[in-house]
C-alpha positions in Angstrom: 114.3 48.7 105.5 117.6 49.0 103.9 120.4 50.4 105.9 123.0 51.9 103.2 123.8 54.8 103.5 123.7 56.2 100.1 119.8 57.2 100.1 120.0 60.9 101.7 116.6 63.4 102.4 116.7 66.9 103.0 113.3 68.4 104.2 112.5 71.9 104.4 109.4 71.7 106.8 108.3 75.4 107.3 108.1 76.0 104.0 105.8 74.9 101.4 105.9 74.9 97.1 103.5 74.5 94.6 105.9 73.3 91.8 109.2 71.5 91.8 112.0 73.9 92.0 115.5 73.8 90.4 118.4 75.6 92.2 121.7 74.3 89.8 121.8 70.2 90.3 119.5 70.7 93.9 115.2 69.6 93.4 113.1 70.9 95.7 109.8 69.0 95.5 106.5 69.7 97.6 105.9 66.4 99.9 102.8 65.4 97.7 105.0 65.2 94.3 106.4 62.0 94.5 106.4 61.1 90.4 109.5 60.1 88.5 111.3 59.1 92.1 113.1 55.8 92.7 110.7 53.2 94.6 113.9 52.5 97.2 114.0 55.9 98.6 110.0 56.8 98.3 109.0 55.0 101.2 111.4 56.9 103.4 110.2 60.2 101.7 106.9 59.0 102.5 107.8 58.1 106.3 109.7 61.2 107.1 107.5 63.8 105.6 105.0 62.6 108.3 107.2 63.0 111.0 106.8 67.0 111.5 104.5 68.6 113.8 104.3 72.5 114.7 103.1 71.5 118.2 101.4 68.3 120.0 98.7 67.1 117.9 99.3 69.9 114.9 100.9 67.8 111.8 102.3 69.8 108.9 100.7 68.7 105.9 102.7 69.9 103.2 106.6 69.9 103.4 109.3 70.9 100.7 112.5 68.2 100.1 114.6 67.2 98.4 116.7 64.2 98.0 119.6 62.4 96.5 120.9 58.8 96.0 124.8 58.6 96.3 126.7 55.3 94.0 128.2 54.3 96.7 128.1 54.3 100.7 129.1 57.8 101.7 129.4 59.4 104.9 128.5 62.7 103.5 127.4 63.5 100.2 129.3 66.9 100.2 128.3 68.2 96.6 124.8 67.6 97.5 125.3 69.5 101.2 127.1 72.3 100.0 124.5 72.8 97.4 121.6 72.8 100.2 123.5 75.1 102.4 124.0 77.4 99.6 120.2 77.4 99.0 119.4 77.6 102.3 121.3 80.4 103.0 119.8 82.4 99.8 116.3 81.2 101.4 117.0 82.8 104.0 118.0 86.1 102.9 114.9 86.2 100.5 112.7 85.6 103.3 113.8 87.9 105.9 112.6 90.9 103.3 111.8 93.6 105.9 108.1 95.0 105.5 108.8 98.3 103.6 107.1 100.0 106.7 107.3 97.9 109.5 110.8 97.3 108.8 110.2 93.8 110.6 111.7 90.7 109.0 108.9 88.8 106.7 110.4 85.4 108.1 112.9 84.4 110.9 115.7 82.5 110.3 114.3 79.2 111.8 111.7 79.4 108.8 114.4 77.8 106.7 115.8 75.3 108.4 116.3 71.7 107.0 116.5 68.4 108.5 119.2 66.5 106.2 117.9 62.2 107.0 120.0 58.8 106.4 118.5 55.5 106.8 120.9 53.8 109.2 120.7 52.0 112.7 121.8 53.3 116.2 122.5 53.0 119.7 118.7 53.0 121.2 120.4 54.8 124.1 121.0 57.8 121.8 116.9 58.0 122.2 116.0 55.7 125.3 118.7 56.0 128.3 117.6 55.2 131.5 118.3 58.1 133.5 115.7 60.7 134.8 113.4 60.0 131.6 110.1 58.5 132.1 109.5 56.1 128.4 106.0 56.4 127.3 106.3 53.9 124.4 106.9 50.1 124.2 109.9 50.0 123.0 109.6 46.6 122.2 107.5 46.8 119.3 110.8 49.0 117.6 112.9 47.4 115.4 115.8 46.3 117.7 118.7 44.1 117.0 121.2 42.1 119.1 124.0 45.0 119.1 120.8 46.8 121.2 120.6 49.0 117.8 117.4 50.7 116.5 116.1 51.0 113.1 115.8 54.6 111.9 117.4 57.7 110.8 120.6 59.3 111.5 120.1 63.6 110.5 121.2 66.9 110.9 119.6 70.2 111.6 120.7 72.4 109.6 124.2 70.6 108.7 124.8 71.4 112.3 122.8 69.4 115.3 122.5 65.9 115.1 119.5 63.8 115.8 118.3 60.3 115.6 114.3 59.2 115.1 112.8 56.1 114.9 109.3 55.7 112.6 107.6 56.1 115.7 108.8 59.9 116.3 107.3 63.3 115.8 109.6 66.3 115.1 108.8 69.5 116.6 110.3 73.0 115.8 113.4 74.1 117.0 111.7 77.0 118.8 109.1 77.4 121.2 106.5 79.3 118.9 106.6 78.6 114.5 104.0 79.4 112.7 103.5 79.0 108.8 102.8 81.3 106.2 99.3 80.9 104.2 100.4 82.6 100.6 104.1 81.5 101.1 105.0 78.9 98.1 108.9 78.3 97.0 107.9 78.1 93.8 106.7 81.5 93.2 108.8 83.4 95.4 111.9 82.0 94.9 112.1 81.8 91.2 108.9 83.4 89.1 108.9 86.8 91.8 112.5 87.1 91.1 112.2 89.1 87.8 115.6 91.0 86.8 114.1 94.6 88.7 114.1 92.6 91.6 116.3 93.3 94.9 116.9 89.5 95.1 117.3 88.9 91.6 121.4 89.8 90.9 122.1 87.9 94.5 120.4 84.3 93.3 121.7 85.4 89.9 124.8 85.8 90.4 125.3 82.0 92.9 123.0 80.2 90.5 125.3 81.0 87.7 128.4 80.3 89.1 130.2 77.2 88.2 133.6 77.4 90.5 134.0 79.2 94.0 135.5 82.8 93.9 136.8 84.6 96.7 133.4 87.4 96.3 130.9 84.8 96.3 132.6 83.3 99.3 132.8 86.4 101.5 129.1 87.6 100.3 127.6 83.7 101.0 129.7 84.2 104.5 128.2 87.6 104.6 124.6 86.7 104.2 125.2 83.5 106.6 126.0 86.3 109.7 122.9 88.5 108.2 120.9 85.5 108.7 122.0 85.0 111.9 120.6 88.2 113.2 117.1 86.9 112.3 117.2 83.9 115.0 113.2 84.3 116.4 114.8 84.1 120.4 117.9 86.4 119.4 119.0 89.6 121.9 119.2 92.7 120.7 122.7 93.2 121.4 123.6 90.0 119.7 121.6 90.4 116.8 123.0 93.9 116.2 126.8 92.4 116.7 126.0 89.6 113.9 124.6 92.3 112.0 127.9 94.0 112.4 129.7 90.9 111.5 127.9 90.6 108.0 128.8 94.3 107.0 132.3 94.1 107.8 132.7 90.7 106.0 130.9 91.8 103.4 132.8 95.2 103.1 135.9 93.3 103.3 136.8 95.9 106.4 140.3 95.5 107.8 140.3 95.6 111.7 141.9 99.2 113.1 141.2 102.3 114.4 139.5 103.7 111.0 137.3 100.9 110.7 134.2 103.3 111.7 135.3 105.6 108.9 136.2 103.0 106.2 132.8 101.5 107.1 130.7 104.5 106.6 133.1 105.9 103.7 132.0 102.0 101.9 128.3 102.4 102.0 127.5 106.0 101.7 129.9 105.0 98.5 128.0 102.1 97.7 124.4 103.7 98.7 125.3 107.3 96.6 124.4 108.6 99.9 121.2 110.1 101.0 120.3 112.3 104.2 121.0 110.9 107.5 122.5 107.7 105.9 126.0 109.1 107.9 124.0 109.6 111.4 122.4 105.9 110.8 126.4 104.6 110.1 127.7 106.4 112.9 125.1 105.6 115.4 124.7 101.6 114.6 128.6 101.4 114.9 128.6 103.2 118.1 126.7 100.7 119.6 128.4 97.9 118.4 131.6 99.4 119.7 129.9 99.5 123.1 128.7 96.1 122.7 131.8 94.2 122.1 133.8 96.3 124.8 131.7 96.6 127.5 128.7 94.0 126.5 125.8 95.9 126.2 124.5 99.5 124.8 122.2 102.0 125.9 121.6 103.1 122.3 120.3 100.0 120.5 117.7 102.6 118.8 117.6 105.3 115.9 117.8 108.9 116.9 116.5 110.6 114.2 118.6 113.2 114.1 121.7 114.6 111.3 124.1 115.2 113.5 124.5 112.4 116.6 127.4 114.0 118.2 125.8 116.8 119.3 122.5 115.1 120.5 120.0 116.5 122.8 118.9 114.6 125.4 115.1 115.6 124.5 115.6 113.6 121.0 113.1 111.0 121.1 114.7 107.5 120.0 112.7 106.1 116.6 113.3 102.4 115.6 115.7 100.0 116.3 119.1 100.5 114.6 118.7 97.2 113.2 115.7 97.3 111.4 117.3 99.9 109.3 120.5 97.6 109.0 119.1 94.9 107.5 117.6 96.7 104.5 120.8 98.9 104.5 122.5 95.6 104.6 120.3 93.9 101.6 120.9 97.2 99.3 124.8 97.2 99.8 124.7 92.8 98.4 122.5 93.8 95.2 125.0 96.7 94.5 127.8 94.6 94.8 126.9 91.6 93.0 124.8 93.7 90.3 128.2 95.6 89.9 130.2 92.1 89.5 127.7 90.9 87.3 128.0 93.8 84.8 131.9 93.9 85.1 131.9 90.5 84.3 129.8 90.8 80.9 132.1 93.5 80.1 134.8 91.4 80.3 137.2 93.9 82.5 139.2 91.4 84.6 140.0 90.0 80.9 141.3 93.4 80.3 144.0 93.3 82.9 145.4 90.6 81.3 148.1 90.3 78.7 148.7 87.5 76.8 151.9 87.1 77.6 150.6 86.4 81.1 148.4 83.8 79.9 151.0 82.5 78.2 153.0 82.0 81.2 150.2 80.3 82.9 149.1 78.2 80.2 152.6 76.3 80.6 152.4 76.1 84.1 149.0 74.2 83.9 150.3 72.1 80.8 153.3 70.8 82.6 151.3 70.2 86.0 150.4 66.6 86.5 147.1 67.2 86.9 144.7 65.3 85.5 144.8 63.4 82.0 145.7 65.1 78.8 142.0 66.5 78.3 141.9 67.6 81.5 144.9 69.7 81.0 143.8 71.0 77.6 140.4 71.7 78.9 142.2 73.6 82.3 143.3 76.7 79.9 140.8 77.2 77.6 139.3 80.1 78.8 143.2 81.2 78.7 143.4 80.2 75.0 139.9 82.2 73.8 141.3 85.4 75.8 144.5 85.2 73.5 142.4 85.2 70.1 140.5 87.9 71.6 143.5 90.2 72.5 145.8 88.7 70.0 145.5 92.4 67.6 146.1 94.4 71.0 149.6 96.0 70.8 151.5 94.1 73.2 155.5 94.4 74.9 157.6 91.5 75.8 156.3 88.2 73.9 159.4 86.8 72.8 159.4 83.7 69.9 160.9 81.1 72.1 158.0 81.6 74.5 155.3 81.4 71.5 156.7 78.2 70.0 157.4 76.3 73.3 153.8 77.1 74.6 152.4 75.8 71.3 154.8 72.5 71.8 153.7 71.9 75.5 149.7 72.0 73.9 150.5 70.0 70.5 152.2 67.3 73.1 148.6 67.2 75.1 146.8 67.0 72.3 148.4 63.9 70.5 148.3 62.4 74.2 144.6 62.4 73.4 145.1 60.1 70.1 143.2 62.4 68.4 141.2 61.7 65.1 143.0 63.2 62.5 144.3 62.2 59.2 147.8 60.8 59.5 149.6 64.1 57.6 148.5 66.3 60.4 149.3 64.1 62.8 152.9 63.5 61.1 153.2 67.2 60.9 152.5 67.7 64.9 154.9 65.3 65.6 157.7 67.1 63.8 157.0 70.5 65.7 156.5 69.3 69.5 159.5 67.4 68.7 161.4 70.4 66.8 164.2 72.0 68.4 163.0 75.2 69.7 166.3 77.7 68.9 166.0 76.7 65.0 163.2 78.7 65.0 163.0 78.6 60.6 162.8 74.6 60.8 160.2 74.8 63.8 158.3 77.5 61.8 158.3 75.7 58.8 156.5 72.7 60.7 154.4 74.9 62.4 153.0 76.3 58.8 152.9 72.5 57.3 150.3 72.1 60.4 148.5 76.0 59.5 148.0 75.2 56.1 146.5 71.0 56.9 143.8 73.0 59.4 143.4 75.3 56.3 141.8 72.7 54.5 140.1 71.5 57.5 135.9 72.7 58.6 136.3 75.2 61.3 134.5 72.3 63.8 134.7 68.2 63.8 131.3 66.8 64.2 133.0 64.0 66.8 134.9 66.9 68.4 132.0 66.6 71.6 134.7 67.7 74.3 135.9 70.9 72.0 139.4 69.7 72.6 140.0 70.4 69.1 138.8 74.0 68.6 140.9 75.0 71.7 144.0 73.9 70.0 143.2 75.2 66.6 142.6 78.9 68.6 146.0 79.0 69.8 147.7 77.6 66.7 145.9 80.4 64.8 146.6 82.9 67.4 150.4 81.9 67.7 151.1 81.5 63.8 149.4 85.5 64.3 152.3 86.3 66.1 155.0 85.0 64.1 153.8 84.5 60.6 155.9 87.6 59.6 159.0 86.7 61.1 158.7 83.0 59.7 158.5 84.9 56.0 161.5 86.8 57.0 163.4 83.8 58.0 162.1 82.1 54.6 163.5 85.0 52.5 166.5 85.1 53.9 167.4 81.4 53.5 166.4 81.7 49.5 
């Protein structure tokens, strides 16, 4: 067996799939589906699959995973992590769907858990010591070195716990009682059940699609993490209500205070449209979580059905719990957010708030940063240069010339850092202007329209232009010669 620690296994054991699932660079494979995988990590796919049991003598058969082969020895493979934990966490969420009756959660939170694996050696004391334990194996016929080390696997539960196994180990659930689910496939229900109607479908949408953290996705994933939380199978009611509590306020982004009941209700009657006896739900679960974190416990951990809870009469009969409804309450308030988000965003309305003089400003903040090569830094403000073309005919206050030119410099600087392919005129004719003093504004103009009128001639693209470094330069050149074309004219006219 080899011991690097670049070969990594995630397993999914509770949950089965028909098909190989994608979730951004993360493959979830079913434990039988072992084509197109390197020979060096199949045998310890092979070896750890068969290491999970639901109780003595009960082996799983079929397991999901998922694996990943760093370059080098690692001692974490953090892209690969965060990308299970993100999945997991959805997981999660999708399974707890409440029975539309029933209210109780389809799946527990323990349903999703994942065993993360390394090949590695260890102490055999981590597994064997000596104390109060009475050793039913020969542990003589294990792999064991000089330094008293066993072969075997070094893994996490979860990203959390950590545990060690040898190949002679069984792995049991983390609870006293898991069962599995006989229709229940990965496959299906994550991906092809998750059609755009769907309740889940904006939430994995809206993570699957999104290529750099933003504050929203964070506090929603944190969110759904304290949600999931209040599905633990062993859980109290008190603490699953409180971690319930947790998620809404995260979620809601509520500020601790004494209005913190009100600006809670206020949020998801706003969020919900409201509907009868939504407010007596609100005030009620918040009641009891007030009672729970100051004095530990709460009489009224259930629903009284009633509109007005203040002035309740003692002969009310109590319905269902005051979670149950939370969670769905909980799952509707995340799809209106995100489905919210996800149509701001295609309307473009951050853009909006925007004015180009802004980007401007932070375009030759990240231009003269020392991050990064060239590219890099020409690649950092694209999105910034495609916003300017956009909103380039908008009326716009306070864009002075000395700012247009010098922004244009800084990026004609990057761009011959990149020893671009271009004929030698328009490289000539670059040089002049990011070398151009920027207060003669009629000789820096007149270079400026030497380089306009070489991209003239020019095709809009450059078939070896792969990066696109080349388009994003030519958008701001035509977007600042926009601006100033009239003035340069001027300045022409009155030097004839």
């Amino acid at each position: 067996m080899d011991f690097r620690s670049k070969y990594w296994v995630a397993i999914f054991p509770y949950l089965k799939t028909s098909e190989h699932l994608q979730y951004k660079d993360l493959t979830v494979r079913n434990s039988e589906d072992l084509e197109n995988i390197p020979d060096e990590i199949v045998g310890y796919i092979e070896e750890l699959t068969s290491m999970f049991y639901l109780r003595y003598g009960v082996q799983i058969e079929k397991l999901s995973f998922a694996y990943h082969i760093t370059e080098k020895e690692v001692q974490s493979p953090n892209d690969f992590i965060e990308e299970l934990n993100e999945f997991q966490t959805l997981l999660c969420f999708i399974y707890s769907s409440p029975h539309p009756t029933s209210n109780e959660p389809f799946f527990s939170y323990e349903h999703s858990s994942y065993f993360l694996f390394r090949p590695t050696e260890f102490s055999k004391n981590l597994i064997y010591n000596n104390h109060n334990v009475n050793v039913q194996i020969d542990i003589d016929e294990l792999d064991i070195n000089d330094r008293k080390e066993i072969a075997g696997y070094e893994g996490k539960l979860n990203n959390k716990t950590m545990l060690w196994v040898t190949h002679r180990d069984k792995i049991f659930p983390p609870v006293a009682h898991m069962w599995l689910n006989i229709p229940q496939d990965l496959h299906k229900n994550f991906s092809n059940s998750l059609d755009p109607s769907s309740r889940y479908y904006p939430v994995v949408n809206y993570f699957a699609r999104r290529k750099e953290k933003d504050e929203l996705g964070q506090r929603v994933l944190t969110s759904i993490n304290w949600y999931n939380r209040s599905l633990l199978m062993d859980i109290e009611d008190e603490v699953a209500l409180v971690n319930l509590a947790i998620a809404f306020e995260c979620l809601l982004n509520l500020d601790q205070g004494n209005k913190i009941t009100e600006r809670f209700k206020e949020t998801v009657n706003v969020l919900l449209g409201g509907f009868p006896r939504l407010e007596s739900w609100l005030e009620q679960f918040y009641d009891a979580r007030s009672e729970i974190m100051h004095e530990g416990k709460s009489k009224n951990l259930s629903f009284v059905p009633t509109d007005n809870p203040s002035k309740n009469d003692s002969d009310e009969l109590i319905y269902r719990p005051l979670v149950s409804y939370g969670r769905k309450i909980f799952i509707a308030c995340v799809t209106t957010i995100l489905s919210g988000a996800r149509i701001s965003k295609k309307m473009n309305l951050s853009s909006q708030l925007v004015t180009n003089k802004q980007r401007i400003e932070k375009i030759c903040r990240k231009l003269s940063s020392n991050n990064g090569n060239a590219k890099d830094r020409i690649l950092s403000v694209s999105k910034e240069i495609r916003e300017i073309e956009t909103y380039r005919f908008v009326p716009e206050q306070g864009l002075k010339i000395d700012q247009l030119i010098g922004v244009l410099k800084l990026l004609t600087k990057q761009y011959l850092l990149t020893d671009p392919d271009i004929s030698s005129e328009l490289t000539n004719n670059m040089q002049n202007f990011s070398k151009s003093d920027v207060k003669d504004h009629f000789k820096t103009l007149s270079n400026l329209n030497d380089i306009v009128q070489n991209l003239d001639d020019l095709p809009s693209s450059r078939p070896n232009d792969t990066s696109g470094i080349f388009l994003i330069v030519r958008s701001l050149i035509d977007s600042i010669w926009h601006y100033v074309f009239r003035y340069y004219f001027q300045l022409k006219q009155e030097q004839s």
